[in-house]
Every structure is written in structure tokens, then in C-alpha cells.
N, CA, C and O atoms as a Maestro MAE file, in Angstrom:
{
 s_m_m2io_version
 :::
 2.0.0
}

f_m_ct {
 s_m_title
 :::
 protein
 m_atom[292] {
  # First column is atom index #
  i_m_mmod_type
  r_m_x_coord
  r_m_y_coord
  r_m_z_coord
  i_m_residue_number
  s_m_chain_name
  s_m_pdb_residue_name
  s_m_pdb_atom_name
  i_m_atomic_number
  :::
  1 25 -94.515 92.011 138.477 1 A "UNK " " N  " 7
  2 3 -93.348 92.272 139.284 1 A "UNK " " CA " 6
  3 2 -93.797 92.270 140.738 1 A "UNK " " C  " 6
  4 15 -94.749 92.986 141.048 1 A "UNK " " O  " 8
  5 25 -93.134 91.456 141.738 2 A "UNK " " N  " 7
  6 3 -93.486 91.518 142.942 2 A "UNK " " CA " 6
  7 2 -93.072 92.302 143.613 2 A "UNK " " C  " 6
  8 15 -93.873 92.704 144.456 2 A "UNK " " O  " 8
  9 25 -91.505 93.011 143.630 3 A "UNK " " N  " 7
  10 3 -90.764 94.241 143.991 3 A "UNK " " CA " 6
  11 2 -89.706 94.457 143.587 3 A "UNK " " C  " 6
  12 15 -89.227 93.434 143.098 3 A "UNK " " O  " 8
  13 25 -88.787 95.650 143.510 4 A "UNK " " N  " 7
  14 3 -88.108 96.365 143.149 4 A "UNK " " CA " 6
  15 2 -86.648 97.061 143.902 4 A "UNK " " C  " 6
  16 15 -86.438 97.272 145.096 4 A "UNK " " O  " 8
  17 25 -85.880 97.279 142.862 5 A "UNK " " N  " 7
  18 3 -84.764 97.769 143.843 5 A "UNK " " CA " 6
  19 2 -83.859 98.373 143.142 5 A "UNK " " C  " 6
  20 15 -83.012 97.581 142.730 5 A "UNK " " O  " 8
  21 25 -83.637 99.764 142.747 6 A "UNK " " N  " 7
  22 3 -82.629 100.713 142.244 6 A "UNK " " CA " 6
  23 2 -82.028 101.360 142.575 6 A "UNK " " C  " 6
  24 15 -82.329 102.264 143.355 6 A "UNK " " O  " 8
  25 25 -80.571 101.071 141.946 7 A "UNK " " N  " 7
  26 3 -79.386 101.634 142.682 7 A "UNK " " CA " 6
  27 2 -78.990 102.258 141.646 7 A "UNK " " C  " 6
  28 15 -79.697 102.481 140.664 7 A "UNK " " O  " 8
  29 25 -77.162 102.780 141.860 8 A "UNK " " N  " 7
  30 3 -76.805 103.847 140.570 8 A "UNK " " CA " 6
  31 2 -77.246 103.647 139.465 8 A "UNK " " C  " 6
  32 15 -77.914 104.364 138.721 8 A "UNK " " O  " 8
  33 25 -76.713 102.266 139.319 9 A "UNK " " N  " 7
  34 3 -76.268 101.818 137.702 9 A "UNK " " CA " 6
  35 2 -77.823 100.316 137.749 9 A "UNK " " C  " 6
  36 15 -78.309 99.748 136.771 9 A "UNK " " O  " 8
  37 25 -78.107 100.158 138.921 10 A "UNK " " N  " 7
  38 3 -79.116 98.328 138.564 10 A "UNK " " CA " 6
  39 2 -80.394 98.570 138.674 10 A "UNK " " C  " 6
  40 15 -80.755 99.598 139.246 10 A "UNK " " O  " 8
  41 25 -80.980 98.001 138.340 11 A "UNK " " N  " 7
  42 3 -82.404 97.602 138.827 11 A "UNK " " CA " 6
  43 2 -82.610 96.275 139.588 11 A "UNK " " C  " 6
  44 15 -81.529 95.686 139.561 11 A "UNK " " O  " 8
  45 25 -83.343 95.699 140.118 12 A "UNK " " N  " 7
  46 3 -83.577 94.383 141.095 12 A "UNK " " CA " 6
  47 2 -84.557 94.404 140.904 12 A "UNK " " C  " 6
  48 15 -85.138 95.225 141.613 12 A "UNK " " O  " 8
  49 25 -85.646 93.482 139.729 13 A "UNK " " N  " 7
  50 3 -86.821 93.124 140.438 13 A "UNK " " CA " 6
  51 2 -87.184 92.236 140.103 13 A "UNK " " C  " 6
  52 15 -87.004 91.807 138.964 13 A "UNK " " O  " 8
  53 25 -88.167 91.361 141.491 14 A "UNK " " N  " 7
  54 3 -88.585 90.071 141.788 14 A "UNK " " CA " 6
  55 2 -89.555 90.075 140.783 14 A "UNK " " C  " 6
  56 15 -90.086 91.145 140.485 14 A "UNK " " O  " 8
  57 25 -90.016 88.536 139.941 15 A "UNK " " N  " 7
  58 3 -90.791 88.832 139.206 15 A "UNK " " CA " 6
  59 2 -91.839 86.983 139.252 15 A "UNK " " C  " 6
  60 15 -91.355 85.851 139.238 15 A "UNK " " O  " 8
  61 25 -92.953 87.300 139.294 16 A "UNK " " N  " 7
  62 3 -93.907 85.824 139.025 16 A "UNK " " CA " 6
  63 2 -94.301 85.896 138.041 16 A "UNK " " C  " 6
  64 15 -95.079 86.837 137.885 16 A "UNK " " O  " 8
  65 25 -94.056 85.070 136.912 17 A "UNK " " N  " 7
  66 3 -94.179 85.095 135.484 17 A "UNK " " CA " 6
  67 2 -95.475 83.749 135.377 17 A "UNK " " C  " 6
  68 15 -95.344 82.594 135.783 17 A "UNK " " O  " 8
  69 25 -96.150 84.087 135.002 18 A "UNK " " N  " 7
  70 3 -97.457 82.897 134.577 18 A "UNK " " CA " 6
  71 2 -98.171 82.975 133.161 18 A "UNK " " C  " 6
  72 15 -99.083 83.668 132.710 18 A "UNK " " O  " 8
  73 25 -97.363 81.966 132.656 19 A "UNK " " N  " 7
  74 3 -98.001 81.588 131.113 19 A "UNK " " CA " 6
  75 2 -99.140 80.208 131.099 19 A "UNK " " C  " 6
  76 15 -98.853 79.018 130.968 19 A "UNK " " O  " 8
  77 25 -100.212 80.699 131.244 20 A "UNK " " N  " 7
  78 3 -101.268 79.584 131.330 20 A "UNK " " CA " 6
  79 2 -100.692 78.316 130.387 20 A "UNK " " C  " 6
  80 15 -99.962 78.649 129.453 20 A "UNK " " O  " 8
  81 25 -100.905 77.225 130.526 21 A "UNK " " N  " 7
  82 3 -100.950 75.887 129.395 21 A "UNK " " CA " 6
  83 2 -99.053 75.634 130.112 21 A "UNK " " C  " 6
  84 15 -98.482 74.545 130.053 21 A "UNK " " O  " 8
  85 25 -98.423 76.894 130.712 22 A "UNK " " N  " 7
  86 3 -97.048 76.174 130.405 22 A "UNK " " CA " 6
  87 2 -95.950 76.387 131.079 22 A "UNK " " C  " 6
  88 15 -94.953 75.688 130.898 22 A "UNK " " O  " 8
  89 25 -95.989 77.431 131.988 23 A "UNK " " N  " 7
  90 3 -95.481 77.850 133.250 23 A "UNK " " CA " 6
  91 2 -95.679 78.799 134.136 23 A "UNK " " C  " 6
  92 15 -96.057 79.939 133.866 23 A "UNK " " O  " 8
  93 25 -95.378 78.273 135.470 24 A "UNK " " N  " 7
  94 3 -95.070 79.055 136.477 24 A "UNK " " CA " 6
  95 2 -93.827 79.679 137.038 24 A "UNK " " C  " 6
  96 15 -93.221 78.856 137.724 24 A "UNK " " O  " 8
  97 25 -93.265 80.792 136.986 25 A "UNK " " N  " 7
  98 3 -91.993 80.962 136.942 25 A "UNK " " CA " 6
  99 2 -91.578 82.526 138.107 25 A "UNK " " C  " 6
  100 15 -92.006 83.674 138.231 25 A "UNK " " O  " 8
  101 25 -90.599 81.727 138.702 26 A "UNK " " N  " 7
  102 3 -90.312 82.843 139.643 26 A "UNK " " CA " 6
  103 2 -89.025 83.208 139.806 26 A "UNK " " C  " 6
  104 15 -88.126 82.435 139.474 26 A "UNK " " O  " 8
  105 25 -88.710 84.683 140.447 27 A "UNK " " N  " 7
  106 3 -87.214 84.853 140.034 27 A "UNK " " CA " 6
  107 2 -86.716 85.960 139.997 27 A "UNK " " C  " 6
  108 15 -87.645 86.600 140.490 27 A "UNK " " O  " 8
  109 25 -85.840 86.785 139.756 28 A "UNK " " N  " 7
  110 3 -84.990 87.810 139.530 28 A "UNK " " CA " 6
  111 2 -84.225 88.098 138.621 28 A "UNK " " C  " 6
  112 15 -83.284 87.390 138.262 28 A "UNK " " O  " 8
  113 25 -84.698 89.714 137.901 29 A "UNK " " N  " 7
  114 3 -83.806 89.892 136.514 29 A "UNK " " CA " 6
  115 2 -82.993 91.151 137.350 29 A "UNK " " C  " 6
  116 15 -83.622 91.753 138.220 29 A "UNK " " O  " 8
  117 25 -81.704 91.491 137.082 30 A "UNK " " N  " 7
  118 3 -81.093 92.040 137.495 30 A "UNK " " CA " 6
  119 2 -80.789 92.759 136.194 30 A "UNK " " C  " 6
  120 15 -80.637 92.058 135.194 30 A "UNK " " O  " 8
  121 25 -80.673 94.195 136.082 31 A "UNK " " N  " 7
  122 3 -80.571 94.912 134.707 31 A "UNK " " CA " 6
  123 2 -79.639 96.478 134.949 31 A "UNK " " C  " 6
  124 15 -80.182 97.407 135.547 31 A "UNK " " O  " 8
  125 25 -77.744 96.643 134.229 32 A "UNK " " N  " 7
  126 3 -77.382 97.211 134.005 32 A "UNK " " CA " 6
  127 2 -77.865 98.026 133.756 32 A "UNK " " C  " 6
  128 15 -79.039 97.801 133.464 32 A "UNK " " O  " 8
  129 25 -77.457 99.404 133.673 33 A "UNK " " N  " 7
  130 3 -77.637 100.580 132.619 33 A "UNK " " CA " 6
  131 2 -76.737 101.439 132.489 33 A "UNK " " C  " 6
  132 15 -76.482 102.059 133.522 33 A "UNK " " O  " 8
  133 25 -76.074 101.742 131.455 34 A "UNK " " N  " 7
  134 3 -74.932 103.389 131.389 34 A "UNK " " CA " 6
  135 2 -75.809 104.063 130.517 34 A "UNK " " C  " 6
  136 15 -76.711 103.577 129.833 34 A "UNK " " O  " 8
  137 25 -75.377 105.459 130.635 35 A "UNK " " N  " 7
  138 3 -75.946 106.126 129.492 35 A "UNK " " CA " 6
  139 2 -77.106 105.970 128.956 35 A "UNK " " C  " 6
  140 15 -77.263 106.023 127.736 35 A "UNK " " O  " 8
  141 25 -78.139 105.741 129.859 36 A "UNK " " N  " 7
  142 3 -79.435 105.700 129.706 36 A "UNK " " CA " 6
  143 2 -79.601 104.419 128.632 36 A "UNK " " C  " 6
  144 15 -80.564 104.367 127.867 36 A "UNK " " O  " 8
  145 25 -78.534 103.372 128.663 37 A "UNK " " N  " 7
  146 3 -78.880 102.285 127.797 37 A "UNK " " CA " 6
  147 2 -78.584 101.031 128.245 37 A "UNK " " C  " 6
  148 15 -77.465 101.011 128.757 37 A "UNK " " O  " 8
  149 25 -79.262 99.749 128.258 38 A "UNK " " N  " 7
  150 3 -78.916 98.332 128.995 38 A "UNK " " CA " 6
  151 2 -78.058 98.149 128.543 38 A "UNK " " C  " 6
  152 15 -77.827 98.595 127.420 38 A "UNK " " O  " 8
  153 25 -77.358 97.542 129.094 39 A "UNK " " N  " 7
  154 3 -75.583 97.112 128.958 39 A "UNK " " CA " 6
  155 2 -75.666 95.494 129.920 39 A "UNK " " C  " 6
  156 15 -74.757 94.667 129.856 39 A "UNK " " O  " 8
  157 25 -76.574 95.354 130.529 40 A "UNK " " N  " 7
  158 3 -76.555 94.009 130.871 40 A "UNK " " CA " 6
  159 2 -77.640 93.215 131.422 40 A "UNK " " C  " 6
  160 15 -78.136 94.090 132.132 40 A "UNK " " O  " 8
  161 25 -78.265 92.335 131.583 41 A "UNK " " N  " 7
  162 3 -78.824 91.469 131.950 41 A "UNK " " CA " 6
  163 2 -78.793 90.750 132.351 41 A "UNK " " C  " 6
  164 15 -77.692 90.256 132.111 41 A "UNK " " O  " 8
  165 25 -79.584 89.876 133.233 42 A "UNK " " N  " 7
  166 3 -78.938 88.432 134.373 42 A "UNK " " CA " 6
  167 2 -80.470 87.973 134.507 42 A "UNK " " C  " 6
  168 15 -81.202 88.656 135.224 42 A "UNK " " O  " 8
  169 25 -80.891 87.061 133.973 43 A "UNK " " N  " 7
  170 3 -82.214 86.348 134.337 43 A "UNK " " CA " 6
  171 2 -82.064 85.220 135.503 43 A "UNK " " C  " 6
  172 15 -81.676 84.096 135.187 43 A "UNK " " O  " 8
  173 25 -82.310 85.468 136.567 44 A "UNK " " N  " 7
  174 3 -82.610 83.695 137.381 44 A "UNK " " CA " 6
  175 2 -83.827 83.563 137.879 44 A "UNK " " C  " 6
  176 15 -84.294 84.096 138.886 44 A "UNK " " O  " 8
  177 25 -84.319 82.835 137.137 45 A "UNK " " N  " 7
  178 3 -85.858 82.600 136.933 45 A "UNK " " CA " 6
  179 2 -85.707 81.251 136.998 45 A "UNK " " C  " 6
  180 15 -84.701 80.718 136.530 45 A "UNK " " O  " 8
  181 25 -86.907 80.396 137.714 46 A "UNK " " N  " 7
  182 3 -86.894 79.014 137.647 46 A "UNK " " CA " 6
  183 2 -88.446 78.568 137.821 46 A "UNK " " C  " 6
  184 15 -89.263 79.072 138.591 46 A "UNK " " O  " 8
  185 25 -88.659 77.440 136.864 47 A "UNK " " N  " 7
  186 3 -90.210 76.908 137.483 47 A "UNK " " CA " 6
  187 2 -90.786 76.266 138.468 47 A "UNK " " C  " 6
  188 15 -90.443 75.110 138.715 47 A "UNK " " O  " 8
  189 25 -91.912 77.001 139.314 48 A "UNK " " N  " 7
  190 3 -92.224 76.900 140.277 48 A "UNK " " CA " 6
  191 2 -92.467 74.689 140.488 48 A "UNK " " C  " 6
  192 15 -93.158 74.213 139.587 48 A "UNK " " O  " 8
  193 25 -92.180 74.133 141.056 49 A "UNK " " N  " 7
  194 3 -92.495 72.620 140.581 49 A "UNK " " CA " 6
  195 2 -93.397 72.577 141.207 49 A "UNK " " C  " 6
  196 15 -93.745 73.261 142.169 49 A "UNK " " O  " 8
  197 25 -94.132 71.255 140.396 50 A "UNK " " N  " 7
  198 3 -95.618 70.903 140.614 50 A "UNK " " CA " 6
  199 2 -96.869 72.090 140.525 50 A "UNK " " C  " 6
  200 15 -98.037 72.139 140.909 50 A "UNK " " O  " 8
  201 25 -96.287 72.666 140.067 51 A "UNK " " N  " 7
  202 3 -96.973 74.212 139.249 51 A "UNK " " CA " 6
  203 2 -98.044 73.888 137.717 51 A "UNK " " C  " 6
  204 15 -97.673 73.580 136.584 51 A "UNK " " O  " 8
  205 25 -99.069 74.049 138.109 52 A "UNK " " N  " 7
  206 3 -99.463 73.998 136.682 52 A "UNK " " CA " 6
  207 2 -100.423 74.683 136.311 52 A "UNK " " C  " 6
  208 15 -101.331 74.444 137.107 52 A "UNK " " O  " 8
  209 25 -100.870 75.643 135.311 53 A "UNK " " N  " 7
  210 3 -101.699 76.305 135.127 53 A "UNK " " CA " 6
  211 2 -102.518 75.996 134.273 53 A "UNK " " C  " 6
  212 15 -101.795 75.870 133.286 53 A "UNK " " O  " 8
  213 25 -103.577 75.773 133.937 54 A "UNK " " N  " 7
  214 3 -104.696 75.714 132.792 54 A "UNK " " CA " 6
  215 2 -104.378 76.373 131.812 54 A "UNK " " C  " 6
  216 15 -104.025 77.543 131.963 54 A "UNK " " O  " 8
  217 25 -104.415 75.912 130.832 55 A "UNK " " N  " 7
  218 3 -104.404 76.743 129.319 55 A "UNK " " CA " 6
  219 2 -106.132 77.170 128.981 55 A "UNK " " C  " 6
  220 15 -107.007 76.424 128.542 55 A "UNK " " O  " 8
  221 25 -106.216 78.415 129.305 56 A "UNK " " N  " 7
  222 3 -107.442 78.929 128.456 56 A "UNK " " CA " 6
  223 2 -107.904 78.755 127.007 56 A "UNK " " C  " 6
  224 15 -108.937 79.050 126.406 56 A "UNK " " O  " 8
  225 25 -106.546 78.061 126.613 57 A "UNK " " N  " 7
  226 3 -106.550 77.883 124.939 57 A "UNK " " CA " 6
  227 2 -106.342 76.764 124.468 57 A "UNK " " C  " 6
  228 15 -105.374 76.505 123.753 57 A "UNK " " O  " 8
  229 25 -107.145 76.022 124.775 58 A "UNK " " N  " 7
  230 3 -106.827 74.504 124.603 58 A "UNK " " CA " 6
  231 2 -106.238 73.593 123.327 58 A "UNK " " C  " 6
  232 15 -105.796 72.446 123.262 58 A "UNK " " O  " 8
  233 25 -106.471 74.790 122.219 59 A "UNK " " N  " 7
  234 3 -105.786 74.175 120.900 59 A "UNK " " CA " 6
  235 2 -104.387 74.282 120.402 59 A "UNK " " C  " 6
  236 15 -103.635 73.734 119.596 59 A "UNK " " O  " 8
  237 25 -104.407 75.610 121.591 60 A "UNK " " N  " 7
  238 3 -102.578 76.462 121.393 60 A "UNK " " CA " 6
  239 2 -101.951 75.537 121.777 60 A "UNK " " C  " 6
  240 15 -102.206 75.352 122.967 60 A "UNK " " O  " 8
  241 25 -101.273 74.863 121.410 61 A "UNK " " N  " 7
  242 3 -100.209 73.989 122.469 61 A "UNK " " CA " 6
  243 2 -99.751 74.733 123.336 61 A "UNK " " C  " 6
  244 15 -99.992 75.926 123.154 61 A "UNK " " O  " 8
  245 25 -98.946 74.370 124.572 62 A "UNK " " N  " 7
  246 3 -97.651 75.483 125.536 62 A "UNK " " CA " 6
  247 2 -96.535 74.627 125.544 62 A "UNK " " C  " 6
  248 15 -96.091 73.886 124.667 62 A "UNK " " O  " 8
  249 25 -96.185 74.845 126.618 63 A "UNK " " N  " 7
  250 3 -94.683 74.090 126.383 63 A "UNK " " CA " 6
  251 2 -94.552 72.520 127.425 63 A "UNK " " C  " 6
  252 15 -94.487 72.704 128.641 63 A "UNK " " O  " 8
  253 25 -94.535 71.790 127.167 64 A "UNK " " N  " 7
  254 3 -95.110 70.501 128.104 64 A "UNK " " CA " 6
  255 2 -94.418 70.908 129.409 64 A "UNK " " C  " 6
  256 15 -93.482 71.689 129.576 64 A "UNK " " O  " 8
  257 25 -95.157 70.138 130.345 65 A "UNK " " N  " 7
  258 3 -95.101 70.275 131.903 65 A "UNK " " CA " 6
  259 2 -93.658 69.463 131.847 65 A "UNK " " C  " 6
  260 15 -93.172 68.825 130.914 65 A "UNK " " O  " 8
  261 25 -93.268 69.654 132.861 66 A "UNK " " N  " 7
  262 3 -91.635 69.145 133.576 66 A "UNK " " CA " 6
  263 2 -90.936 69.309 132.688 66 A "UNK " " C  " 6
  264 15 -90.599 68.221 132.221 66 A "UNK " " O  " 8
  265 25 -90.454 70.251 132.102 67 A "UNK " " N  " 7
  266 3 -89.450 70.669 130.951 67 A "UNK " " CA " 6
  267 2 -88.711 71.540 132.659 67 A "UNK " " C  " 6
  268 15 -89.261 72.024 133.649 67 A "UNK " " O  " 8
  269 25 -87.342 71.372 132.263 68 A "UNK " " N  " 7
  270 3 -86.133 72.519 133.195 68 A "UNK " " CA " 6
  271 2 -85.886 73.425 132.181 68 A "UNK " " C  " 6
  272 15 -86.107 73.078 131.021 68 A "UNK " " O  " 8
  273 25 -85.385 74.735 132.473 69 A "UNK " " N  " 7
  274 3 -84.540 75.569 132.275 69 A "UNK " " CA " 6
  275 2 -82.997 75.053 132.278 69 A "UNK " " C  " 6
  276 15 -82.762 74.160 133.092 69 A "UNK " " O  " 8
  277 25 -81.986 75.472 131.524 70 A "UNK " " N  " 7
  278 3 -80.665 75.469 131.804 70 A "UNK " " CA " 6
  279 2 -80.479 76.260 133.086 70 A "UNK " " C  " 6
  280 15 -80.974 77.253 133.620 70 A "UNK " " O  " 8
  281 25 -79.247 75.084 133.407 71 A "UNK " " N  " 7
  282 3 -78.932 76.274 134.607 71 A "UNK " " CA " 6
  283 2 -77.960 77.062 134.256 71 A "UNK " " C  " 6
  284 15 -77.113 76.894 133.378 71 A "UNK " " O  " 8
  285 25 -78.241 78.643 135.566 72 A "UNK " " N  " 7
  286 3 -77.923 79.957 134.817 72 A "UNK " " CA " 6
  287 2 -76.551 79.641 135.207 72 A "UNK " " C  " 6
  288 15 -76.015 78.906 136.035 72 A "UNK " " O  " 8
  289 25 -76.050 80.754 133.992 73 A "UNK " " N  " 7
  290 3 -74.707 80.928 134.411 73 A "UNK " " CA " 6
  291 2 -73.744 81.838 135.323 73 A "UNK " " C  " 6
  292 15 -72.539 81.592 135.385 73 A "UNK " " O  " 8
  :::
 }
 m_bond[291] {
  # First column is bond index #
  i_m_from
  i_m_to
  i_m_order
  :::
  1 1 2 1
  2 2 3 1
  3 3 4 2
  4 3 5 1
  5 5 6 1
  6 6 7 1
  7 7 8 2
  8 7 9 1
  9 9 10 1
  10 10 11 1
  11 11 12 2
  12 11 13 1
  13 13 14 1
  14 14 15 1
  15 15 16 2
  16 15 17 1
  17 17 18 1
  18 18 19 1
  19 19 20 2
  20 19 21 1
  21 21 22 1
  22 22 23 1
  23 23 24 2
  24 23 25 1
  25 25 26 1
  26 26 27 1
  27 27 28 2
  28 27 29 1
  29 29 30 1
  30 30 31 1
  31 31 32 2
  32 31 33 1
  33 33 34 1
  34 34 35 1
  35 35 36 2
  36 35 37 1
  37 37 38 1
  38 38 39 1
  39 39 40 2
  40 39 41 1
  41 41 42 1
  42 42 43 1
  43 43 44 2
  44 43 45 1
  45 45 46 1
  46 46 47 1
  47 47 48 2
  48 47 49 1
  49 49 50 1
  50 50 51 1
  51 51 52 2
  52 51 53 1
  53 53 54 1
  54 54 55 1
  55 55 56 2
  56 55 57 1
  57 57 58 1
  58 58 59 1
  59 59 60 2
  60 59 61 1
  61 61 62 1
  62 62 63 1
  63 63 64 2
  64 63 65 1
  65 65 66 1
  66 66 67 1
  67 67 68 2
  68 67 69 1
  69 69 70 1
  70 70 71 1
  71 71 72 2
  72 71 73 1
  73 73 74 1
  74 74 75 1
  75 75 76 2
  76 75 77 1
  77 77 78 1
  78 78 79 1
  79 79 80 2
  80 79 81 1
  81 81 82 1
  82 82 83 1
  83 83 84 2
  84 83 85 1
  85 85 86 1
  86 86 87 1
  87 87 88 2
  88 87 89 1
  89 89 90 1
  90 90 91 1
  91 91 92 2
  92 91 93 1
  93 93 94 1
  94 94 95 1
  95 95 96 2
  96 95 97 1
  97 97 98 1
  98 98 99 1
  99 99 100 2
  100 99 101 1
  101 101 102 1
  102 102 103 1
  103 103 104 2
  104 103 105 1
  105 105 106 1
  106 106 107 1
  107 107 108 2
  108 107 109 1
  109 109 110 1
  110 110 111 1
  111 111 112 2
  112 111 113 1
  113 113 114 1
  114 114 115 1
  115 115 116 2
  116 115 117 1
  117 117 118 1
  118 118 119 1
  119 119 120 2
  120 119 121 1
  121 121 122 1
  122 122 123 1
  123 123 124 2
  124 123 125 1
  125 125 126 1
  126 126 127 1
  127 127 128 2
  128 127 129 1
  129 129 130 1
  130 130 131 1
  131 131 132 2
  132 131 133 1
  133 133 134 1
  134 134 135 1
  135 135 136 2
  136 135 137 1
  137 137 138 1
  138 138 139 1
  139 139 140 2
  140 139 141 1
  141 141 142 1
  142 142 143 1
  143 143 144 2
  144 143 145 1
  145 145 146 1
  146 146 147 1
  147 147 148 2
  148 147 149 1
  149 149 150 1
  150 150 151 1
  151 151 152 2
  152 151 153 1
  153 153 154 1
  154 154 155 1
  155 155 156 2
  156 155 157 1
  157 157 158 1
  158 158 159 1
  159 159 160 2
  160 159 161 1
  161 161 162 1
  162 162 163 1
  163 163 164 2
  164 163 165 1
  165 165 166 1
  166 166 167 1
  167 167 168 2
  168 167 169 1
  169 169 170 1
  170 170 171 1
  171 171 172 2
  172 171 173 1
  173 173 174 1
  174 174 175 1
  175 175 176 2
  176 175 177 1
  177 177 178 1
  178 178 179 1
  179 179 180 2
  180 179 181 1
  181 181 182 1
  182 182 183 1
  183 183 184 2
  184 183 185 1
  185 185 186 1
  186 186 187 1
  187 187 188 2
  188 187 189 1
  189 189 190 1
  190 190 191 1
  191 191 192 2
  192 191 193 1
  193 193 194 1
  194 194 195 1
  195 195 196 2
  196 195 197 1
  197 197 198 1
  198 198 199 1
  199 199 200 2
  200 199 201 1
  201 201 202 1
  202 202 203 1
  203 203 204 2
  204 203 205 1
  205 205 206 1
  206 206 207 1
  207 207 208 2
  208 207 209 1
  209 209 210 1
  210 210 211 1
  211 211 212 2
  212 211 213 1
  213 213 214 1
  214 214 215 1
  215 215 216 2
  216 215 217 1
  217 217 218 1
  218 218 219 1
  219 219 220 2
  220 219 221 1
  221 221 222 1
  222 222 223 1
  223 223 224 2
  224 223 225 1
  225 225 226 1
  226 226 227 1
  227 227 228 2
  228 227 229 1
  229 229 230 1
  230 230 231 1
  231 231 232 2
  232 231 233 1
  233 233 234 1
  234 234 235 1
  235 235 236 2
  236 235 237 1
  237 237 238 1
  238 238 239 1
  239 239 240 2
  240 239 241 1
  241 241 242 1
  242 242 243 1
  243 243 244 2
  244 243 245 1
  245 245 246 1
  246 246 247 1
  247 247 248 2
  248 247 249 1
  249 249 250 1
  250 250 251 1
  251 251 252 2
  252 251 253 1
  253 253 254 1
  254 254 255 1
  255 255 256 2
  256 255 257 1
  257 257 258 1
  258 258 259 1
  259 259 260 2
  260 259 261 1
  261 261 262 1
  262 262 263 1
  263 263 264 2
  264 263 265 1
  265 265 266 1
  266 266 267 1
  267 267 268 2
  268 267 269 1
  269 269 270 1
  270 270 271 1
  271 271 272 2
  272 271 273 1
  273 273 274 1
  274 274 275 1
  275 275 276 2
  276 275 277 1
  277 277 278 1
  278 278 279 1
  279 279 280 2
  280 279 281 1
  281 281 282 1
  282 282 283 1
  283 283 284 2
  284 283 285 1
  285 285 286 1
  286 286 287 1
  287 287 288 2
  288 287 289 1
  289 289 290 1
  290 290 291 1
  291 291 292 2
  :::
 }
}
């Protein structure tokens, strides 16, 4: 998590997600709560382009390079 941000009901935080062999991913999950329970979620996360990380695990497959995400809704 790069930083953070809580208000009544949200959370805000920036996040750099790195899965060796298969992405680089950067972005913001935005996360409800009532009653001490998630009630919602919002991922916008996207891959960093021309991003590529080494797989330490060379037999694992990952997920092939230049694959998109849907875009969010």
C-alpha cells in the first residue's frame, strides 16, 4: 500500500501490486463499511505498460505480458 485515507464510512488506499512472471499493477481500492462489515468495493487498478517483472519461478507459468484488464465500471 502506498497510502491511505479514512473517512466515516471509506477507506482510500493507493496500492502497487507486483506479481513477478505477470504484473505490474497500480491503483485504488476504495472500501465501504457499516456495521463493522464491507458492504462495498471499487477496484481501479490498471497495468503499469511496458512493465515487466521476472518470474523467480520459471516453470510456474503467470499470466502472459500485454493481457488488459476490463474496463472498470
Amino acid at each position: 500500500m502506498t497510502g491511505s485515507v479514512v473517512t466515516a464510512d471509506e477507506f482510500w488506499g493507493g496500492f502497487h501490486y507486483l506479481r513477478p512472471g505477470a504484473a505490474d499493477m497500480r491503483g485504488v481500492i476504495i472500501i465501504k463499511v457499516r456495521n463493522d462489515r464491507i458492504v462495498e468495493s471499487r477496484f481501479y487498478l490498471e497495468e503499469v505498460e511496458g512493465a515487466s517483472i521476472p518470474n523467480p519461478m520459471p516453470g510456474v507459468p503467470g499470466k502472459p505480458t500485454g493481457s488488459r484488464l476490463p474496463p472498470a465500471r
